[in-house]
N, C-alpha and C positions, 0 to 999 in steps of 0.2 A: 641270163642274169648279168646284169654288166657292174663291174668292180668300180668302186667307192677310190679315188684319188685322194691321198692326204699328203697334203701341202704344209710345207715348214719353211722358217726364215732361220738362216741362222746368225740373225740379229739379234742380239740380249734385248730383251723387255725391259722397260725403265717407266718406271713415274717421279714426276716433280714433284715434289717436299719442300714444303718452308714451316720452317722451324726459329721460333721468336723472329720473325720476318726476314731469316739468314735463307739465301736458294742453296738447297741437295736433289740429290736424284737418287732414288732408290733405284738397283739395278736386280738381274737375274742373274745369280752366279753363272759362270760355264762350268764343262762338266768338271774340272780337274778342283775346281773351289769345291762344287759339294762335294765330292766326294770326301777332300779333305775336310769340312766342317762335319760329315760323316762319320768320318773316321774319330773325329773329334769326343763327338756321341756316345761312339760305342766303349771309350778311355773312361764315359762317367757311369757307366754301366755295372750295378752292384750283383754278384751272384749267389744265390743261396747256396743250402747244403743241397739241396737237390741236385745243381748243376743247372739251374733254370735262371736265367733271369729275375731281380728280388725289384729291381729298382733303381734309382739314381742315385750315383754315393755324392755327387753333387752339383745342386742348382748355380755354385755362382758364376757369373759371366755366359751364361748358358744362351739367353737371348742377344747380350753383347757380340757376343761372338759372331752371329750370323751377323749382325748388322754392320761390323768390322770391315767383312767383305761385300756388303750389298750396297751398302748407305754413303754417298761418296758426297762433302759439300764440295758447291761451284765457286769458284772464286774467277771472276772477268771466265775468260778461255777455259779454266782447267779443272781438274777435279782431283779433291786433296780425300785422302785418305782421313777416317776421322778415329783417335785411337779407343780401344775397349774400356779405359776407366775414364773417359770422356762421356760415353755413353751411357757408365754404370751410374753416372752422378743424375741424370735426368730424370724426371718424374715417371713412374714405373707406368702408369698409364698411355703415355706418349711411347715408351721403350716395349712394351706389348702391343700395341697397336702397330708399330712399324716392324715389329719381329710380323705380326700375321700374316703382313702385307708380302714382307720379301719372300715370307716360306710360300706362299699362294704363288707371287712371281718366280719360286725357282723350283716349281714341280714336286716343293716337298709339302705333301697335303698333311692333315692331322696324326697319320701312319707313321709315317715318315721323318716328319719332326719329332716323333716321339722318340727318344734312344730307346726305351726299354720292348716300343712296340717295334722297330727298326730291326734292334741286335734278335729279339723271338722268332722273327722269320728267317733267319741264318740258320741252315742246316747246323748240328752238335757239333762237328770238325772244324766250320769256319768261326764259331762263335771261339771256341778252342784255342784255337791260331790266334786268333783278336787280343784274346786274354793276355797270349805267351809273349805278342808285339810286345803290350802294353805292359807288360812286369808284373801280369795277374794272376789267379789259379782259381779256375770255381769255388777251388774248398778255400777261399781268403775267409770266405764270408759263412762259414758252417756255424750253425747257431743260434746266427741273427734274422733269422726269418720273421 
C-alpha cells in the first residue's frame, strides 16, 4: 500500500476584492492571527449555571474583527490596514459575505468560527482557564439559561 504525500505552501492564500471599485485582497490569517482572533471568541462566550457553554454575550464587531486581520486595501505597492468601525459602517450583506470568505481562507470552517461551537470542544480545565484569563467564572451566568 504505498502512502498518500500531502503537500503544503506556506504561502497565505489571498483573493482580490473590489469594493465601490476601491482594490483589497482578502488574505489567510497565519497561525499566531487566528489564534488570537480565537482567542478573541472564546472572551464573547456566555456560561450557564451548568458550567456549559449558554451562548454568545456578544455579536458586535464579531465579523469586523476577523476582517480587521484578513481584509487589507491596496493602495499603488502597499497594503493599509482597514480599521474595525470602518467595517462596522458597511452594508451587512457585503460584511457577511467577506467574513465567509476569509473564515473558508483561514481554515476556520462553520465549527470553528463558531465561539460557542469552538470553546464546547475545550476539554472543562481548559474552558476553565479561558474563563479565569478573561475575568470570567461559569457561575457569572447562573440563572440565565
Amino acid at each position: 500500500m504505498q502512502e498518500e504525500t500531502l503537500n503544503f505552501t506556506l504561502s497565505l492564500a489571498e483573493k482580490s476584492v473590489v469594493i465601490d471599485g476601491e482594490g483589497y485582497v482578502l488574505r489567510e490569517l497565519d497561525g499566531k492571527e487566528r489564534d488570537t482572533y480565537l482567542n478573541d471568541l472564546s472572551a464573547r462566550t456566555r456560561i450557564g449555571a451548568n458550567g456549559k457553554p449558554a451562548g454568545v454575550k456578544d455579536f458586535v464587531g464579531l465579523h469586523a474583527g476577523l476582517l480587521a486581520k484578513a481584509l487589507k486595501k491596496v493602495v499603488g505597492n502597499e497594503r493599509q490596514d482597514i480599521d474595525k468601525k470602518a467595517i462596522q459602517s458597511w452594508p451587512a450583506s457585503t460584511v457577511s459575505k467577506l467574513f465567509d470568505i476569509a473564515k473558508e481562507l483561514s481554515g476556520l470552517g462553520n465549527d470553528e468560527g463558531d465561539a460557542v461551537a469552538w470553546f464546547v470542544k475545550l476539554k472543562p480545565e481548559v474552558q476553565q482557564d479561558i474563563m479565569k484569563e478573561h475575568g470570567g467564572n461559569k457561575d457569572d451566568e447562573a440563572g440565565n439559561d
